[in-house]
C-alpha positions in Angstrom: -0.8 -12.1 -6.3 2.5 -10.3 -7.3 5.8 -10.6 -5.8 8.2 -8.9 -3.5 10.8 -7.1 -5.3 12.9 -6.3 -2.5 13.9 -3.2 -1.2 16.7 -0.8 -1.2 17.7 1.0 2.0 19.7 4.6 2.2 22.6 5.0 3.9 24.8 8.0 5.3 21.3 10.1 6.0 17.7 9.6 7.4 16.7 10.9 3.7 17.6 10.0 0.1 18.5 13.3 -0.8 21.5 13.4 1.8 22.4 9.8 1.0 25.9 8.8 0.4 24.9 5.0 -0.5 22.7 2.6 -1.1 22.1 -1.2 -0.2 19.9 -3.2 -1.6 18.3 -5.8 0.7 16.8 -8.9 -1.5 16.0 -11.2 1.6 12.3 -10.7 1.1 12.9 -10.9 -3.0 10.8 -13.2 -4.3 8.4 -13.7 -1.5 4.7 -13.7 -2.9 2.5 -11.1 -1.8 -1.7 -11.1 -1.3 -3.2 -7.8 -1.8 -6.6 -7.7 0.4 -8.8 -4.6 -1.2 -11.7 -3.6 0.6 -14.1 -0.8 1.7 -14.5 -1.2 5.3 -15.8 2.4 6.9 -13.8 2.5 10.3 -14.3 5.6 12.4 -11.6 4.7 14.6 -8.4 3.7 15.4 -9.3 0.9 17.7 -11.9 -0.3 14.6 -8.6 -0.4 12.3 -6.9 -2.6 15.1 -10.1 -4.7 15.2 -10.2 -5.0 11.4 -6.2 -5.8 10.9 -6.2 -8.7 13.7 -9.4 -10.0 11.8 -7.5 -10.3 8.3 -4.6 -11.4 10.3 -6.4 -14.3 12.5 -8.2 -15.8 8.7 -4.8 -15.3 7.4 -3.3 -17.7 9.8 -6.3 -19.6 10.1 -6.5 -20.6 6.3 -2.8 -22.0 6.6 -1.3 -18.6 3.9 0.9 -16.7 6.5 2.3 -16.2 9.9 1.0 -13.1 10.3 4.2 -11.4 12.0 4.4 -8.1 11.3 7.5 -7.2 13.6 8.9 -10.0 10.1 7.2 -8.0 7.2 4.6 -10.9 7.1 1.7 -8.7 7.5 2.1 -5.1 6.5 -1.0 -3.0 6.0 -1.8 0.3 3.6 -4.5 2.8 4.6 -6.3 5.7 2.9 -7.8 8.0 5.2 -10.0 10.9 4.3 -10.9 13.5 7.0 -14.7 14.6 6.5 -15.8 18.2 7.9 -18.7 17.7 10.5 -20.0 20.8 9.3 -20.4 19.9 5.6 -19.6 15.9 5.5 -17.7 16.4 2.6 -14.3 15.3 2.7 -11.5 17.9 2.9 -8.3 15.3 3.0 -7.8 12.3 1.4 -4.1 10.5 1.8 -2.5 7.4 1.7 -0.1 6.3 4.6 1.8 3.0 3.9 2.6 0.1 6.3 0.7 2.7 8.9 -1.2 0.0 10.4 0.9 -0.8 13.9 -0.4 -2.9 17.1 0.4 -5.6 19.2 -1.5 -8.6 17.5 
């Protein structure tokens, strides 16, 4: 468990670098957060979607959230590694945040 710190937001650019300002939006400060780590081995896309409306259904089933993700409720991190079919060793390994995004 750990909590959300909030978040600050960039203005005057779509990138920090060009940014002549920034807010800093505490509406989520404070918020508790549940950090799920696991191993699951998904091939594909449609197995993440499968996997994310799991969590998501025991999450609301066990009372702990609304499981809104359009409300920051549910937010999910991925690693993906991309293996060469040649070899099977992995040539990528990366880490894309909040990537996870379907109709639930």
């Amino acid at each position: 468990m750990e909590e959300d710190a909030g978040k600050l937001v960039h203005a005057g650019s779509d990138r920090l670098a060009g940014s002549t300002h920034s807010l800093v939006d505490y509406n989520r400060a404070g918020v508790a957060l549940a950090e799920i780590v696991s191993k699951p081995d998904l091939r594909t896309g449609r197995e993440a979607a499968e996997y994310a409306s799991e969590i998501r259904r025991i999450m609301r089933y066990l009372g702990v959230s609304d499981g809104n993700m359009q409300e920051g409720s549910l937010r999910c991190g991925v690693n993906i590694s991309v293996i060469n079919v040649l070899t099977s060793e992995p040539n990528f390994r990366g880490r894309i945040m909040q990537g996870l995004v379907g109709r639930f």
